[in-house]
MARSE-140063 format. One record per residue: residue in one letter; x negated, y, z negated of N, C-alpha, C, O in turn. Coordinates in steps of 0.05 Angstrom, whole numbers, plus 5000, padded with zeros to 4 digits. Example, Ala and Ser with C-alpha at 12.3 -4.5 7.8 and 13.67 -1.06 7.14 Angstrom:
2
A473648864844475449104844473649344844471549344831/S474349554858472749794857474250014843473250234839/
//
This chain:
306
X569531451896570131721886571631701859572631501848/X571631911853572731901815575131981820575632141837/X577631791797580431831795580632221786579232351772/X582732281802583332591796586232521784588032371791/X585932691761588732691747589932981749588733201747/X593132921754595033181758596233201734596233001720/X597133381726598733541710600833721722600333951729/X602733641724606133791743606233981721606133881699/X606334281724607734471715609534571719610134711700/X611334581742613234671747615234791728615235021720/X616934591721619134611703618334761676619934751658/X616034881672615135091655614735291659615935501655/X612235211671610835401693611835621710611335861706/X613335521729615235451748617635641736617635891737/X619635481727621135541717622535811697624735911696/X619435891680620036101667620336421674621036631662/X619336341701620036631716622636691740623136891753/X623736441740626936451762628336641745628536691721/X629136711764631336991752633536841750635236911734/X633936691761636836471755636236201738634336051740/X638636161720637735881697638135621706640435511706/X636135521715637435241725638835041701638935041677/X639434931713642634831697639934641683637634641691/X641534451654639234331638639934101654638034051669/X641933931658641933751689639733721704637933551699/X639733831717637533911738634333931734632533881751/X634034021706631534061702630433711690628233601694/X632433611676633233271670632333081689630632911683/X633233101713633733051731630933011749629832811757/X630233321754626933401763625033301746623033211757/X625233291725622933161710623432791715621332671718/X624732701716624332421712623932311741623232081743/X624432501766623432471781620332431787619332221793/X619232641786616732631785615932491764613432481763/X617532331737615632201727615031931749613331771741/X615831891766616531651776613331741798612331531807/X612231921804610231951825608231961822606532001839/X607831901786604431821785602432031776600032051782/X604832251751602532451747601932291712603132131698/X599232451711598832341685600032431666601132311647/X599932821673602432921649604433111662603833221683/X606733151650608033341662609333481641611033401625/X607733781643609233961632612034121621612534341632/X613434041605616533941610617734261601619634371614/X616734361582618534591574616734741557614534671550/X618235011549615735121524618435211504620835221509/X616935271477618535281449618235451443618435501420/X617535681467618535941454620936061455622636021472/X620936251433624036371427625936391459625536501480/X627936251451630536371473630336631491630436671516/X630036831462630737111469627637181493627737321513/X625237021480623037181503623536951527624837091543/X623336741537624736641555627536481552627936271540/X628736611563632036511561632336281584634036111583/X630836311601630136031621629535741609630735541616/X627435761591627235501575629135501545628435361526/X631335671545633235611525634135291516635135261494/X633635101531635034881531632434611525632734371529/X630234771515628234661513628334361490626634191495/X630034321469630734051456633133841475633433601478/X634434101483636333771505635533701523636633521537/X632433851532631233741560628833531545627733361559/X628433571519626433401519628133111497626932911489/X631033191492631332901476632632701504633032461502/X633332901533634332681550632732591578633632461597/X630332711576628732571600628232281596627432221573/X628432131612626931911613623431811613621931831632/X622831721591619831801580618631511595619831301589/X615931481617615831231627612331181612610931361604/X612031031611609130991607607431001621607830901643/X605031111617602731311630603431521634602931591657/X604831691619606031921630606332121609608732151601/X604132301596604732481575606132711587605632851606/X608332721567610232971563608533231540607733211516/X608333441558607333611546608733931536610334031552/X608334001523609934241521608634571511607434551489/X608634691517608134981503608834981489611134891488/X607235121462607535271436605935491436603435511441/X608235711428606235921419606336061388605436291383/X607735871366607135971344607635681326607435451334/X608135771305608635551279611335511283612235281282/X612735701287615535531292616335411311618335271307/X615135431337615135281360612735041356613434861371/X610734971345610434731336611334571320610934341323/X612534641306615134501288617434421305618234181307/X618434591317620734451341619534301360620934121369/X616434311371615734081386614933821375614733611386/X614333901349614833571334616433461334616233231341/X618733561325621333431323622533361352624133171352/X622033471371621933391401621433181413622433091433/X618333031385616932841407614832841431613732661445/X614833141430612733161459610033081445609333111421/X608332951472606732791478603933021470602132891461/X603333271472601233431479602633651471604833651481/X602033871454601934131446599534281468597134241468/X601134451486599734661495599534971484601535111484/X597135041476596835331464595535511476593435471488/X596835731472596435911495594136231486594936331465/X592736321494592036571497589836611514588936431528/X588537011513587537031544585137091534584837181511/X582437041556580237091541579237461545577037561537/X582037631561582737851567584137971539586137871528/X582338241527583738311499586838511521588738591508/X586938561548588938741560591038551566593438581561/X590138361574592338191582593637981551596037931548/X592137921540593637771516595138001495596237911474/X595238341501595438421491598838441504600738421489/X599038471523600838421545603438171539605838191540/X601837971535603337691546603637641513605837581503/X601537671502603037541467603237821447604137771424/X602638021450603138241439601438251416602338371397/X598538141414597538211390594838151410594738081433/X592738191392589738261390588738011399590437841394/X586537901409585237641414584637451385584637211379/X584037751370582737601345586137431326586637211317/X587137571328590337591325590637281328590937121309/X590337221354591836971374590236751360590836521353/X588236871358585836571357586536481312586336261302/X587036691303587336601289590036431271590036321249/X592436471293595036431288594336131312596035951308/X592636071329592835831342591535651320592635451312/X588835751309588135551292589535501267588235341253/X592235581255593335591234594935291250594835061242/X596435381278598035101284595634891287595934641286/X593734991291591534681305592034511267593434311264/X590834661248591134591221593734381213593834141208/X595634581215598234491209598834141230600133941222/X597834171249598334021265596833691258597733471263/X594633771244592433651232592033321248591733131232/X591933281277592333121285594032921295593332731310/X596632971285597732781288598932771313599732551321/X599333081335599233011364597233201384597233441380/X596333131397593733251411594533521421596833601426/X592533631423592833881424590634011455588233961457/X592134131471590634281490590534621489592634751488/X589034691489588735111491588235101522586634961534/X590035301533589735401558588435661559589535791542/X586635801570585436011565585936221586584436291605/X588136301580588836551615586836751614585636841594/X586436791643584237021653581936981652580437151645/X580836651661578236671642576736761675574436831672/X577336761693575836851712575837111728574937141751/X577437341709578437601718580637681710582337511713/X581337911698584138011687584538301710582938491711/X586638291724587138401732587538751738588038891758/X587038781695587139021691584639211671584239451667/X582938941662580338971656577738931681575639061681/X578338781697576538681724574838361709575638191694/X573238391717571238051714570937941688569338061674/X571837771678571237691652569137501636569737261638/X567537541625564637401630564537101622565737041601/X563336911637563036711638562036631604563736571588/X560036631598559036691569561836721559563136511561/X563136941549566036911533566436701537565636521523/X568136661559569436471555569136221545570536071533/X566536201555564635911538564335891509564635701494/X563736201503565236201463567736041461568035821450/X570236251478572436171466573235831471575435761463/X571535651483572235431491570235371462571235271443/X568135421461567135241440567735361413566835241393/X568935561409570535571384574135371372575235341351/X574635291397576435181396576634891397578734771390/X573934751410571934581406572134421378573334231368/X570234631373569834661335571634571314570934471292/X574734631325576934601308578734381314580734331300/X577434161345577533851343579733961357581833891346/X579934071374582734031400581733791422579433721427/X583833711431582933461451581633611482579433561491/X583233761491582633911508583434161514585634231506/X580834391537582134641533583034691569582634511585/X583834871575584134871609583635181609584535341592/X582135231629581235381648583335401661584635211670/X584035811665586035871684584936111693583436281682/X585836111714584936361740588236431741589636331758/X589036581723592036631716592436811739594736791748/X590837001752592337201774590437071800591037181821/X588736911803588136871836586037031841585937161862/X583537041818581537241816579237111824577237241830/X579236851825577036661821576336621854578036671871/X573736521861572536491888570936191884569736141863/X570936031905569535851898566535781885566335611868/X564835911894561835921881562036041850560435911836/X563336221835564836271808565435961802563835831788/X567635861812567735651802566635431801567435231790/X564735471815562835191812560035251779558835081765/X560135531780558435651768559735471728558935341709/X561435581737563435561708563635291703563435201680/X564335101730565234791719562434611710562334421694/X560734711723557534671715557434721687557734551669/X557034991684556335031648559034961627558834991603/X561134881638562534771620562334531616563234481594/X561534351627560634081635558533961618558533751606/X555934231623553434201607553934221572552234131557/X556434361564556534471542558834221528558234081509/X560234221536563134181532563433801538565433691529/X562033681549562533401565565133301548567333291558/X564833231526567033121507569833191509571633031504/X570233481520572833641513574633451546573633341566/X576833491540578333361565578333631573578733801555/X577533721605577633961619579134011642578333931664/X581734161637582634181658582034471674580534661668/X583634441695583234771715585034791727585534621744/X587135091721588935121734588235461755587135671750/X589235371770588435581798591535651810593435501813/X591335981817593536061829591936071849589536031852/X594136171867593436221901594136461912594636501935/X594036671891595837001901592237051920593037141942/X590837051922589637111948588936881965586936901980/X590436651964589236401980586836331978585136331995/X586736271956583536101949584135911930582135841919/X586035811922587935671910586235321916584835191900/X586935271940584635001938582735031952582534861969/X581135191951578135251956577835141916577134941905/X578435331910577535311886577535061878575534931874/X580534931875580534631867578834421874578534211862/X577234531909575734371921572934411912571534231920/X571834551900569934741896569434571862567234461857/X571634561842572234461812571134151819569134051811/X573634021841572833731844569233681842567633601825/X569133761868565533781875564433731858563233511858/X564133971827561934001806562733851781561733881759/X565433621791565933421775569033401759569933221745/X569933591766572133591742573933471756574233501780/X575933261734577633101743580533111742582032931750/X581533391728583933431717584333741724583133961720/X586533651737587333981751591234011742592733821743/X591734231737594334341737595434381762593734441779/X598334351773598934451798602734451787603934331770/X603534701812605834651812607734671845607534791866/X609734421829611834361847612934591868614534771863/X611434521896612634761907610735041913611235181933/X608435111893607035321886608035471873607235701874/X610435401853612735651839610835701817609635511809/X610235981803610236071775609136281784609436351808/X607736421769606736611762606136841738608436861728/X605036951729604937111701606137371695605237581703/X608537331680610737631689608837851675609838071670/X606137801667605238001640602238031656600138111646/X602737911691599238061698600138131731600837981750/X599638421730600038511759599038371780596738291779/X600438321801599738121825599537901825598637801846/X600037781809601737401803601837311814599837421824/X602437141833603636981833602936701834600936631822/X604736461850605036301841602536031836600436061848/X602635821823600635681821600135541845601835561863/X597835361850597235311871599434981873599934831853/X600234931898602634781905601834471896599734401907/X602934271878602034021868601933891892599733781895/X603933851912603433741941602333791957602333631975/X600634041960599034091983596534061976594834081994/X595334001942592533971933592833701939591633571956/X594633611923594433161928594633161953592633021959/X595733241979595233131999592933232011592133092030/X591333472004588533492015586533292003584533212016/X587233211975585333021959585632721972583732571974/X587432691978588632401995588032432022586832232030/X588332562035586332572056583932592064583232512086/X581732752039579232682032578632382024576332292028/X580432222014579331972007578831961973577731761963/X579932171957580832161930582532061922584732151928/X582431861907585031721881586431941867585731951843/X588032111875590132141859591831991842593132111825/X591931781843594131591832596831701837598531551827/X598031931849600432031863601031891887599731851908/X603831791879604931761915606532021925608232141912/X605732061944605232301962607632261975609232451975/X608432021988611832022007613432121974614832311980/X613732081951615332071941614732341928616732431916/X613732411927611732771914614032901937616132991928/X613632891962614633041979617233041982618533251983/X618332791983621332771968622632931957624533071965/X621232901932621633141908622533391917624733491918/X619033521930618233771941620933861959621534101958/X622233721972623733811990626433851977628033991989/X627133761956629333821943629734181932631534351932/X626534171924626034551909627434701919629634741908/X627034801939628735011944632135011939633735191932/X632334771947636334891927636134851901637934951887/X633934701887634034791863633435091851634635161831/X631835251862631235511855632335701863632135921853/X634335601895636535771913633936011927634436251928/X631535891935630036021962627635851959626935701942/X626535921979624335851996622035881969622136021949/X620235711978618335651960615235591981615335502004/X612935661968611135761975609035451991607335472010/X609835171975608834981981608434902007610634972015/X607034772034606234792057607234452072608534412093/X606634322061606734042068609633872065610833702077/X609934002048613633902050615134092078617434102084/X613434202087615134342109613434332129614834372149/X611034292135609534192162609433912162609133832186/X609533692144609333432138605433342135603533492139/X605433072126602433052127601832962151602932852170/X598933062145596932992177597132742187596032672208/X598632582173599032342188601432272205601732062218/X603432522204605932412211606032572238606132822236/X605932452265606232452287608732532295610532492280/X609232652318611132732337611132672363609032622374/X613132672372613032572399612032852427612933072427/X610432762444610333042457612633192474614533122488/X611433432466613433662479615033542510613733462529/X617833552510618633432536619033102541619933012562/X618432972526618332672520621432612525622932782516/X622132442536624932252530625232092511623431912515/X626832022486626831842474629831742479631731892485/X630031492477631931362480631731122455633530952453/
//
């Protein structure tokens, strides 16, 4: 079977919607953890203004003091020219750029027009002119919440317009939990046929539990790079009925129990996983750090142990 590569969002992802600021400690701390478990990248912070998230305020002391290990790209959000400029000077490994292939929802989340976005992303792709790789995430490409279905065709423009302008890779997101498995087999097919060159990821929420259907559904029609987060934390404060992404520990341990290379160790993933909740101060949505994996046995009901 073919190696599947993770991408940890959390501490972005994750992170940008806690109503409480986790200390920059902590978030230090969480990241060099999981660099130790074998993801290929981990999403560390984004460079947008303070004032629109005050959560990732601390976004240069988290990225001049993590511990950086090899095989392990540090990636970060940008959503303008001055936040690619601070992620240069940062050092991060991957520029993530953001907009929706929804003109309601990008109108929402970045406050300007599609045409707007696309043309202020390709000013940083320019500016950027190679010298660190560049990924576009494309929210809503499988339903906007407040428009309904968003056509497969689009979105295949907006991937091969961005194509065009020599980004390394773009990702596919089901930003509200709109997507059904047969959709996504539909989509990873003709992106596949069109696109083979582009590195393709797919990030899937789980606000109606289809969260790894879908991922299972992506694997299937080939794709090898999926987003997940620590726990299942995030969600989109700018699309009705959110919530969080689908849990990084409960996809690797269904993929590892299918007999897929993750290249994740899973005892130490869970580790992690079980720390979340006093980092966030509640309960978190992830499954397997709290039932354990299918491998871990109990003794039966009524048993004596001595």
């Amino acid at each position: 079977m073919k190696r599947i590569f993770f991408n940890e969002v959390a501490t972005r992802d994750g992170f940008q919607i806690e109503p409480a600021f986790i200390p920059t400690d902590t978030k230090v701390a969480l990241v060099n953890a999981l660099s130790t478990c074998g993801y290929a990248k981990i999403e560390v912070t984004s460079f947008t203004s303070p004032k629109a998230i005050p959560m990732l305020r601390d976004a240069e002391e988290v990225m001049g003091r993590i511990r950086r290990l090899p095989g392990v790209e540090y990636t970060v959000l940008v959503p303008n020219q001055r936040g690619a400029e601070r992620a240069m000077e940062a050092r991060a490994d991957e520029f993530n750029l953001v907009m929706s292939t929804s003109e309601t929802h990008n109108l929402a989340n970045l406050r300007m027009p599609m045409a707007r976005s696309f043309a202020a992303l390709s000013d940083i792709i320019r500016s950027v002119d190679g010298r660190t790789p560049i990924n576009v995430s494309l929210s809503c490409s499988f339903g906007c919440p407040m428009e309904g279905p968003v056509s497969q065709d689009d979105v295949l423009a907006w991937v091969g317009r961005f194509a065009d302008l020599g980004v390394r890779g773009v990702t596919i997101c089901d930003t509200t939990g709109m997507a059904h498995p047969a959709q996504v087999s539909r989509m990873v097919e003709a992106l596949q046929q069109r696109f083979d060159p582009l590195q393709l990821t797919l990030h899937f929420h789980n606000t109606r539990g289809m969260g790894l259907a879908n991922l299972l559904a992506a694997v299937q029609g080939g794709i090898i790079r999926f987003d997940g987060s620590l726990g299942g934390l995030g969600g989109c404060p700018y699309a009705p009925g959110a919530s969080g992404n689908i849990s990084s520990e409960d996809a690797i341990h269904m993929l590892d129990a299918m007999g897929y290379d993750t290249g994740i160790d899973i005892s130490r993933l869970l580790a992690v996983a079980r720390q979340l909740p006093d980092i966030v101060g509640h309960d978190v949505p992830g499954q397997v750090a709290k039932a354990g994996r299918i491998t871990d046995l109990h003794a039966p009901p009524g048993s004596s142990q001595t």
